[in-house]
Structures are given as C-alpha cells and as structure tokens.
N, C-alpha and C positions, 0 to 999 in steps of 0.2 A: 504493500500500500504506500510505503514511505514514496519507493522509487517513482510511482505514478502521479506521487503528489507534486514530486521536485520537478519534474514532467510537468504540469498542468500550472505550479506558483506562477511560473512566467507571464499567463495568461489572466491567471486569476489576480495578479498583481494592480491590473492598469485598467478591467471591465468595472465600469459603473451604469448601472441601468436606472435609467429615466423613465420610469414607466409611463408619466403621463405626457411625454411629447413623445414617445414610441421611439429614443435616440440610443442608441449603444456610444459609448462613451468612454474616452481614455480616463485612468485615475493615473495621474499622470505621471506618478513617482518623484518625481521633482518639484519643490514648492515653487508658487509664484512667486516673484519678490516683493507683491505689494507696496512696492512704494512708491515716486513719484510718477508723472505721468509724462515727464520728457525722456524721449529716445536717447537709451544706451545705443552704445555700438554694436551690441550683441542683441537686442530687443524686437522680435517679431511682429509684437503687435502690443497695445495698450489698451483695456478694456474699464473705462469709466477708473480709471488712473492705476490700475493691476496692470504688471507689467507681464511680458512672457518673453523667457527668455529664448534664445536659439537653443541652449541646449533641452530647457523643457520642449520644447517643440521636434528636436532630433529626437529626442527619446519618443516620444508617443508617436512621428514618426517612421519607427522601429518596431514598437511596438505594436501599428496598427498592420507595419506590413508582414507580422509573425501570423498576425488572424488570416491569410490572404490563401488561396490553398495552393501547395509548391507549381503547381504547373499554371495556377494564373500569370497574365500576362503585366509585367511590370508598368505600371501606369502611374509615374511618380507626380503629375502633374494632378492627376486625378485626386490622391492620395493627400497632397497639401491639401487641397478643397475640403475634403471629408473632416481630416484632421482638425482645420481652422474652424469648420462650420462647428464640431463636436464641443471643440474647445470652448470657443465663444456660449456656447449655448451652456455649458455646465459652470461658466464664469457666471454669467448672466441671475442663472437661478439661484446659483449659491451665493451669489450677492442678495438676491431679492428675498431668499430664506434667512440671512442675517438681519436687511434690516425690517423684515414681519414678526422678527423676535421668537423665530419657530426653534422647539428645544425636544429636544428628549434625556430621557433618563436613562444611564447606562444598564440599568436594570432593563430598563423597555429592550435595548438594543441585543444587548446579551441575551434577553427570552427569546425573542423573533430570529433571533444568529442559529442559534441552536434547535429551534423546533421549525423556522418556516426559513430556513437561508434561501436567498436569491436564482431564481432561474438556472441562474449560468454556474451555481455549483451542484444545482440537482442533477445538469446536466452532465456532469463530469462522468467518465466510466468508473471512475475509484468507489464511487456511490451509486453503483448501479448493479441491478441483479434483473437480467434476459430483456434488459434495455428501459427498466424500468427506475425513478429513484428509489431506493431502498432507506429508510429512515434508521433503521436498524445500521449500517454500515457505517453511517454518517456519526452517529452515535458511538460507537465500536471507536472512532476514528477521534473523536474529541474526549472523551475519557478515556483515553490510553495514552500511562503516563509519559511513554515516550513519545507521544506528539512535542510536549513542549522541552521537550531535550531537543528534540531535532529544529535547526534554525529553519530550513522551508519550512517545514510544518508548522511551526508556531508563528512563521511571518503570513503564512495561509492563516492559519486562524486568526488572527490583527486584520487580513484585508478582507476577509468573508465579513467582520463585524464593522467595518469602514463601507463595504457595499451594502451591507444591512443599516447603517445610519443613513446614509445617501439615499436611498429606496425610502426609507420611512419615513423624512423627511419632503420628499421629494409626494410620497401621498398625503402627507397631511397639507402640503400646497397645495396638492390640487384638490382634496377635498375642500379648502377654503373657497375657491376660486368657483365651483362647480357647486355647492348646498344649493345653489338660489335655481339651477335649472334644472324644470321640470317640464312634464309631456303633460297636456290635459286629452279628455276623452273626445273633443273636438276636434285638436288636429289631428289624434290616429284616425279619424274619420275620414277627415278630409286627405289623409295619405291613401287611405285606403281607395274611397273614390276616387284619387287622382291617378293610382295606378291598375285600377281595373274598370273605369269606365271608357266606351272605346268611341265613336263616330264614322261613318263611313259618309263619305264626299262626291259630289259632282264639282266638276268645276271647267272652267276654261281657262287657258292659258296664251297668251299673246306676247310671243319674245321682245325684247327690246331692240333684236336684230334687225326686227321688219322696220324698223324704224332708220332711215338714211340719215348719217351722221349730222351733214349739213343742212339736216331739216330743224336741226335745233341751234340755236346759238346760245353761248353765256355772256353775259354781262361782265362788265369790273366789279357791279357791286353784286351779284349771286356771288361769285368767286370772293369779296371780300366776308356777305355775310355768312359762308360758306366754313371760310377761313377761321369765322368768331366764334362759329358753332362747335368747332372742333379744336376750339384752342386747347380745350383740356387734355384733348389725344394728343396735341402737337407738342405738348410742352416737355421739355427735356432737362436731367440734371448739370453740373460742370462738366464741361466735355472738351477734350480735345483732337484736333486733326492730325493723325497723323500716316506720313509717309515709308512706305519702305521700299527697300530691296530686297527679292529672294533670290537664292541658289539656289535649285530642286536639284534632288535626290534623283537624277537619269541617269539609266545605265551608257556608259560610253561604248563605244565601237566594239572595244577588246570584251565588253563586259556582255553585250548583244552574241560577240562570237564564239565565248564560253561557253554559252547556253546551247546557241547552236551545235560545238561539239559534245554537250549530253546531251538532246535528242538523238543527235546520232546514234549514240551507244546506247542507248534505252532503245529504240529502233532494232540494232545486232541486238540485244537480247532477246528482244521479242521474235525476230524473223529468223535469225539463225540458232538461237540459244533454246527456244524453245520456252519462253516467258510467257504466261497468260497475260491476255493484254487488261480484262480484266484487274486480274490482280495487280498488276503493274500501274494503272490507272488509278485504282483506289490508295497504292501506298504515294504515288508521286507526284501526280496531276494538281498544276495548283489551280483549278479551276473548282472552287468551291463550291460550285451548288451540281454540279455531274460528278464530283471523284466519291462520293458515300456511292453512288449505283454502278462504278468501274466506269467511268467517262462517259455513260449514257448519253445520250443527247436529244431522242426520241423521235419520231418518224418528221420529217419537214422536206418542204420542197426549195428551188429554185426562187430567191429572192429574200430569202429567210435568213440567211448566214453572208458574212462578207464577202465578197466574189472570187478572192484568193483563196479561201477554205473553202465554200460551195464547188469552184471548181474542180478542187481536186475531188473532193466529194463523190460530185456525180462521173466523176470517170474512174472509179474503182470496182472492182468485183465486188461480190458478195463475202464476207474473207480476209479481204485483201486488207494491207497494210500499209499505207501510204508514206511515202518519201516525207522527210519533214518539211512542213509549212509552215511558210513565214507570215503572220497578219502585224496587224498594228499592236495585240494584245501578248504578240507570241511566237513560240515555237509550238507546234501540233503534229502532234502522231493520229491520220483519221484512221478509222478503220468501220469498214460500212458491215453493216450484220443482214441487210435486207434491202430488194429494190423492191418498191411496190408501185403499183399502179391504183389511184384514187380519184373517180369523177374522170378521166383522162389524164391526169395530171400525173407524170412519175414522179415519184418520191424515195428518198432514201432514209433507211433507220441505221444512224450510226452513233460510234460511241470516240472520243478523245482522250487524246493524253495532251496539256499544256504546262509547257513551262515558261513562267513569263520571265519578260526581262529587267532583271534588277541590279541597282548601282552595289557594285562591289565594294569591301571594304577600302579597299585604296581609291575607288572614283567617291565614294562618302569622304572621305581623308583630302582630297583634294579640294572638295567643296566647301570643307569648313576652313579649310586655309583658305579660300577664297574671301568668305566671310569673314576671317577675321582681318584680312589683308583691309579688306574694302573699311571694315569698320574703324580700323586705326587712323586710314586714310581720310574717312569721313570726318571722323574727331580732329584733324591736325587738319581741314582743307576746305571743311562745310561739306554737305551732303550731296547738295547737286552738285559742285564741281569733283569731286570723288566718283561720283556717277560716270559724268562725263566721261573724266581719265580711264575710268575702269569699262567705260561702254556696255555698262548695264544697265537697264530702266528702275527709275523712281515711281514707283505706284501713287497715286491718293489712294487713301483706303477710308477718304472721310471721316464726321466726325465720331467718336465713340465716347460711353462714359464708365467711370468706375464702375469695375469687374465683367463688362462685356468683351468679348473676343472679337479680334481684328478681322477685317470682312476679308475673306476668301482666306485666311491663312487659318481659322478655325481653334477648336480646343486648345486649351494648353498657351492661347498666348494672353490670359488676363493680365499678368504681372507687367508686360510692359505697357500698354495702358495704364496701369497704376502707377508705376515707376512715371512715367511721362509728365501725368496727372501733375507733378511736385515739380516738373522738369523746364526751362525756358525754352521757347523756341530758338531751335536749331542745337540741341542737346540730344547724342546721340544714343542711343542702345546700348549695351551689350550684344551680340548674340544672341539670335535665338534660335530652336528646333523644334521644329515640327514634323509631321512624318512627313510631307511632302518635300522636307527640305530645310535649309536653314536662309535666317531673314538678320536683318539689321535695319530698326525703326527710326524713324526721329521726329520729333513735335513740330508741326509746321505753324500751330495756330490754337489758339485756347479761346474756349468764351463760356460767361456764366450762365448758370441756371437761369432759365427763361422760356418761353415759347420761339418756334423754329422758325427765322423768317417767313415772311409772305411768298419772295421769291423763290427761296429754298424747294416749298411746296406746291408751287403753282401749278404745277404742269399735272401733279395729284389731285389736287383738289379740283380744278378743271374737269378731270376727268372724271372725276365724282358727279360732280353737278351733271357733267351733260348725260352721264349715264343714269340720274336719276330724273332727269327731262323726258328723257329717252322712254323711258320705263311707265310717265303720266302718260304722254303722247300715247305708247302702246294702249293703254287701261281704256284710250277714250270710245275705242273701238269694241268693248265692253259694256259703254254706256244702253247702247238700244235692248243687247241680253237682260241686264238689271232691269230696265225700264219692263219687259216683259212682266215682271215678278213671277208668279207658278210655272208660266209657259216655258224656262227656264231653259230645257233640251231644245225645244222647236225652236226658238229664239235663237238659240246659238248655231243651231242647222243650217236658219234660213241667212244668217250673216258670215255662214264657209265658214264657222270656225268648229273646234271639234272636242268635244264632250269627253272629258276622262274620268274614269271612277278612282279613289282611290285604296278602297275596300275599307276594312276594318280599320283601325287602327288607335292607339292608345297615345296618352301625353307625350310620353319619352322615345315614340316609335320612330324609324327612319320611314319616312312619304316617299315610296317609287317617284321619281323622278321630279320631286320636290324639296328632300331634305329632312334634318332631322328637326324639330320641336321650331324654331322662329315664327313671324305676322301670322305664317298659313295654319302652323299648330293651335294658336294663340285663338286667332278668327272663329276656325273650324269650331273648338269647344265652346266659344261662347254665342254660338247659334241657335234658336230655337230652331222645333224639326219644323221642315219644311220650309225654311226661312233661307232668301240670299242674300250674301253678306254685300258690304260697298265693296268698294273695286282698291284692291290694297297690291303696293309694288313691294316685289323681294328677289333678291338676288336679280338672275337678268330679264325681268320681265315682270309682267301684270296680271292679278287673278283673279277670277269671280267666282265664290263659291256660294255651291246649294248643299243643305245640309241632307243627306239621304236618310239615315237611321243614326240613333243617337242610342247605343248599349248603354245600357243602365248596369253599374255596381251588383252584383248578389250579395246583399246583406246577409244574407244566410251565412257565410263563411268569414264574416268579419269577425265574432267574438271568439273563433279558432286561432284566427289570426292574430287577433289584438297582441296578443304580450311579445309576438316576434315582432309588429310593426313599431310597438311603443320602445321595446330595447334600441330596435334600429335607427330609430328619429332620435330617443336619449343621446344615443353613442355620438349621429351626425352632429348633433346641439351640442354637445359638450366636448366634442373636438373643434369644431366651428369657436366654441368660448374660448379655448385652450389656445387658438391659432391665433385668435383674435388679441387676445392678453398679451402672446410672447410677441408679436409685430409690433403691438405697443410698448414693450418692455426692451423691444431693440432699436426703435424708433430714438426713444429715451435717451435712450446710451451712445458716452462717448466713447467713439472704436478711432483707434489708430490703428491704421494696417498697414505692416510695412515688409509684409512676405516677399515684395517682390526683389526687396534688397538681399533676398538669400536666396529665393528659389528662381527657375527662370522657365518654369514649364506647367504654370497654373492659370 
C-alpha cells in the first residue's frame, strides 16, 4: 500500500476540487507571496495584489502536465491557459472565502477527511476493491501506525485534509450564494409545456434573392442610424494593430525528395516483397480519415479526385498497384480493388497509401534562423525596412484585443498580443511558433476602448441594411396572401408562390429549411389555430405563416415528470447564479497578466 501511495502523493499533492464551478485545480505546493502588487522580475501574474510567482506557476505547470496521459500530444501553449484560468479562479475564491469570514473547525475537517474524503482519493486504486471505493481500506490505511512514520504517507494525509478544507469551504460558498434559488410549480409547468407542446405550419417563403440589388438603395442616414443601433455590437476593448512576418514550416526540395524515395520503397515492399497493401496502409498512410479502413477511399468517378491521382486511377487494373503519385497533398501508392459500371458512368473502388510532404528537421532549423535573423534585424533597423532587406512581406493582421489570437496565424499566439498591448509602436516581438510556422510581430498602432469607426464598418453595415430592404421589399409580395386571411393556400397559389408544410415541430426543434428556434419559432407559437401571422423577415428572406394544428402538452405525464424537470431547471438556475456571481467577482478584480513575459505559445 505504502509503495502505491508514494505513486499516487505526487498527484494527490496539487488536486483541489471546486465543486461548485465544476474546476479541477492545482494546490499549488508553493505559497503565493502575497504581497505587493508591482511586478517582480520573476512574477507571472498579480491577482487583486497576490502575487504568482514563475516558479509557482512552473510547478503547477509540471504538475498539470503529470495528469496528461503519456501519449497525449504536448500542447504547452494550451496548458499555460488551463493552468492560469485554474489558478486565477482558486485565487479568486479563496480571496472571496476570507473576506465572507467562512471558517471551519479542525474537528469538522478531520471528520469529513476520514469518513467522506474527496472524489479524487476515493478514486485512487490503493482504496479500491473490483473498482469500487472501499471505506474499509481507506480506514486500514489511516490507523496504521506506520502511515505517519512514512513521510509520503503522512504528507498524503496533511493534503487529503487540505482538499477536504478546500471542498468544504468551497460548499459552504456556494451554499451561501445559492439558499435564495428556488423552482416554483409554475415554471416546471411552463418547462414542461415548453418542451412538449408542438405546432405544425403553412407558410410561404419569398427569398430576398428575387429581389435585384439595385432595386434598393441606402441612404447616409439608414447607414448612420444603422451604425447607432449596433453601437453596442461594434464596441470594442484596448486594442492594438499589429503586423507580422511569417516563415512557414515547407518542406524544401530535398525534403519533397525524401519522401519520394519512401514511396518508392513502401511501393518494393508491396509489389515485390509481398506486403499487404492493406496492412501497409493502415500502419503508414498519413491520410487520416482512409488509413483506420487500409486507404479505402470508396467507389467515385471521374471528377471527384485531382486529375493527377484520378488519372492514374482510372488507368489501373483491378489489383494493380500504381507507380507513385505526385499531387499537391503528396506522394500516393493507388491501388484500385474494382471497376464498376453505375447509370453509364464507370467508376473505380480504390484504396491509398499517402505520405505527405513535410519540413525536415534541418529545413525547421533553417527557418527559425531565419526568424531570428529577421527579428534582430527588425529590432536594430525598424520592421519594414528589415522586410525590405530581407524581401519578405509584412502582413496587417489588424486590430486585436487582450487574449485574442492573431488573425490567420491562430492558437497559441495570445501572448504577443498581450506582450504588444504594454509595447510602443514599432516594438518588436520575440519569436514566435506556431504549427504553421514561425512569425515575428510588431505594434503598428494602439487605440482605446471605444466603438469601431463608422468607416471601419461601412461596407458591413451597408450590407446589413440593404439586405434587410431587400428582405421588406421581398415580404410585400406576401401582402395580397395575408390580405386573403382563411383562403390562405388559394391565395398563395393564385400569386405562383408555393405553400410549405413544416410538420410537427416543438420550441427547440430544427425547421427543415428554416432553422432552428429564431422570429419563425417565436411567431409560429404565438398563433392562434387557424390564424396568419404579419409578414416577418429572417435570415434571407420573408415569411407568412398559417398556423395548421397546435399539439397541446399531455398533462397526464407531467406529475411523473415533475421532480426530473424541477432538478433540471434547479441545476440550470443555480449554475446560471454561480456563472453569474464568479463574472462579477472577476469583473471586480484587479489581474495583472504578464504570462507573456515567460511563455510564448498561449
């Protein structure tokens, strides 16, 4: 037991469970320094004036990437995120648990340690018998006196009672927070009715396409009170412009030509060696979504595949084993299983082996000398003339704000954004990596929090407007249908247009060829039967609906229901509070984030 335990401390050392924001959490083994809230040298980040240092943050870190399972894929930029968001959020609370004056008693802690410990120790196999927790073991385990002779074991029992304060702590927040909401027997009613009364629909539908662009004009002033209606979309935080330069990760000439000489030799194993192509397929083919079936590729015709791989394709036997092919994606081994004839149409069922083409350790190696060549240059010569010299293009990548990622270059590059954020224009980057390649940024332009230009978004909003012109214009052609009222089908007959049902359907259903809940959901249920609605525009077009049949609820099966619906609405309502409390609890809070001064792939 000892040996599984020293096995398991490591884990059990730095898990603290949040039960009520559902977060798994590092306990972080290293204190914070609490104290001021100006940046050390070493200082990650500052949390309403707690400080964090680099090396607490390397540790949980380390920590977090021990939970990871060995053959996951290393993702360290991921991994900052996880770590900061965990950290932040158990700073946060265990700030807000000090000052609500929330206490327990080492008695309390010590009872719950030893008869209810935490998830993640019941979990353990040390305490488990045919996978289930065993109390009895667990027991065995804390009165045996050589637990506290042994230093893991006894630093295990210290952190099992540190996750059991944290946990009980942590519900008696949220029971604070959470006494006041409750479910009355009206709204499990109206859940109930909401999700089992249904409507079935006529209606007509008039595209906005039928409508010629330049039947409609927009104004300065649509476009401007356009502009005012949507200020609160358009508004944006501190943001800055910035530029880069990438080097991608392309396989060079020699690195193309490698590849080529293993096709070939995967090719002699197959043809001369006597290789199932099959088998060979599934172990080496990087074409993921054919190499689990051995390069299937499944029956297609002529215009379906690139024209360099379709043509070898269709000039193979049945059998046959094709020379390798070169496309844009690759090298390929085809080999066709079947020629069939369909409709008149021949077609072949075949199956592939690809191996793409990828930058080699020394063409990787070369690129980031590149990058770092360029970046030095940029730093000592300004960016565009560095560009120049080096005759590589400077992107805009436009503006971004704190913790979004740089447009086309993707994950993983929040930090120089942040980094920039504190930075003057024409202040260069470090480095960076991405899988595509590596990049060197620089700040071309900052502006504060505000709404986005008018010009900015002109050419948007424009296009708003006249597509919502577009869309009445459509509707008016609707007018004589409504004017029918009952005659509703004849009416729409005699004006060429054409009648859709759209059968059954409930609040939250998806409408064949309407979409799921928006105006047309909205309309529909508030219809009386036999009633047609006004004429309402959504997405690209115009609709007039007649109410067909309106399913009523079976009460009959509501008080079976009731206690699943009332649990279900409690849970949404008091995670709904929970979300709503910790956004204003981080709202609150002062955060200094200064990850990007250590990591460079978050």
């Amino acid at each position: 037991m000892m040996t599984k335990l020293r096995e398991s401390t490591a884990i059990i050392m730095w898990i603290v469970i949040l039960a009520f924001v559902g977060l798994i959490v590092v306990e972080w083994g290293a204190d914070y320094s609490g104290t001021s809230g100006s940046q050390g040298a070493d200082t990650v980040g500052v949390i309403n004036g707690e400080e964090i240092s680099l090396r607490t943050f390397q540790q949980a870190m380390q920590n977090a990437a021990r939970q990871k399972p060995a053959d996951a894929p290393r993702d360290n930029g991921t991994m900052v995120r996880e770590v900061w968001d965990a950290m932040l959020g158990e700073i946060l609370l265990r700030q807000e648990i000090e000052d609500l004056g929330i206490q327990l008693s080492d008695q309390e802690v010590a009872y719950f340690a030893r008869n209810s410990p935490p998830a993640a120790v019941q979990s353990l196999p040390t305490f488990q018998r045919e996978g289930q927790f065993d109390p009895s073991l667990y027991q065995q385990f804390l009165t045996d006196r050589n637990t506290y002779d042994d230093e893991n074991a006894s630093t295990f029992v210290l952190q099992v009672e540190a996750m059991t304060r944290n946990y009980l702590m942590n519900q008696r927040l949220q029971g604070m927070l959470l006494e006041t909401v409750r479910i009355t027997p009206a709204e499990v009613q109206q859940q109930y009715t909401d999700a089992n009364e249904k409507v079935s629909i006529d209606y007509v539908f008039v595209a906005s396409s039928t409508v010629p662009e330049d039947q409609v004009s927009v104004t300065e002033d649509e476009i401007l009170a356009k502009y005012n209606e949507m200020a609160i979309d358009l508004h944006h935080p501190a943001q800055v412009r910035i530029s880069a330069v990438v080097f991608p990760r392309i396989a060079s000439a020699a690195d193309s030509a490698d590849v080529a000489v293993e096709i070939g030799r995967l090719r002699s194993e197959i043809v001369d060696a006597g290789a199932d192509f099959e088998d060979m397929a599934a172990a080496v083919s990087e074409d993921e979504s054919s190499a689990p079936n051995g390069g299937e590729l499944g029956t297609f015709g002529r215009g379906a595949m690139v024209p360099a791989f379709e043509d070898v394709a269709f000039a193979l036997q049945p059998g046959e084993v094709s020379q390798p092919v070169q496309t844009q994606f690759g090298w390929h081994l085809i080999k066709v299983d079947e020629i069939v004839e369909e409709e008149g149409e021949t077609k072949v069922s075949a199956r592939h082996i690809l191996l793409k083409y990828r930058a080699s350790p020394e063409t990787d190696d070369a690129m980031l000398e590149a990058a770092e060549v360029f970046q030095a240059l940029a730093s000592e010569r300004g960016f565009d003339a560095a560009a120049e010299i080096e005759g590589v293009e400077a992107r805009d990548l436009g503006y971004v704000a704190k913790g979004q990622e740089l447009r086309g270059l993707g994950s993983g590059t929040q930090w120089v954004v942040n980094r920039l954020l504190e930075a003057q224009p024409g202040e260069v980057s470090p480095v960076g990596s991405v899988d595509g390649g590596y990049y060197v940024a620089t700040l071309t332009e900052t502006r504060e929090e505000g709404t986005a230009p008018l010009e900015e978004v002109r050419q948007q909003i424009e296009y708003t407007v006249r597509n919502e012109k577009r869309a009445v214009v459509a509707g008016q052609a609707l007018e004589i249908v409504r004017a029918a009222g009952s005659d509703f089908a004849a009416a729409a007959v005699s004006a060429g247009l054409e009648v859709r049902q759209t059968g059954a359907f409930g609040r939250a259903d998806f409408v064949p060829g309407v979409g799921r809940a928006g105006k047309f959901t909205a309309t529909a249920f508030a219809l009386q039967s036999g009633a047609v609605s006004e004429i309402i525009t959504q997405g690209n077009g115009a609709y007039l609906l007649h109410l067909s049949e309106r399913i009523a609820a079976d009460n009959s099966l509501l008080e079976q229901q009731r206690p699943a619906i009332e649990a279900q609405l409690l849970e949404t309502r008091q995670r709904e509070a929970l979300n709503s409390w910790y956004a204003q609890l981080y709202e609150r809070a002062e955060i200094q984030d200064y990850r990007h001064n250590f990591f460079y792939s978050f």
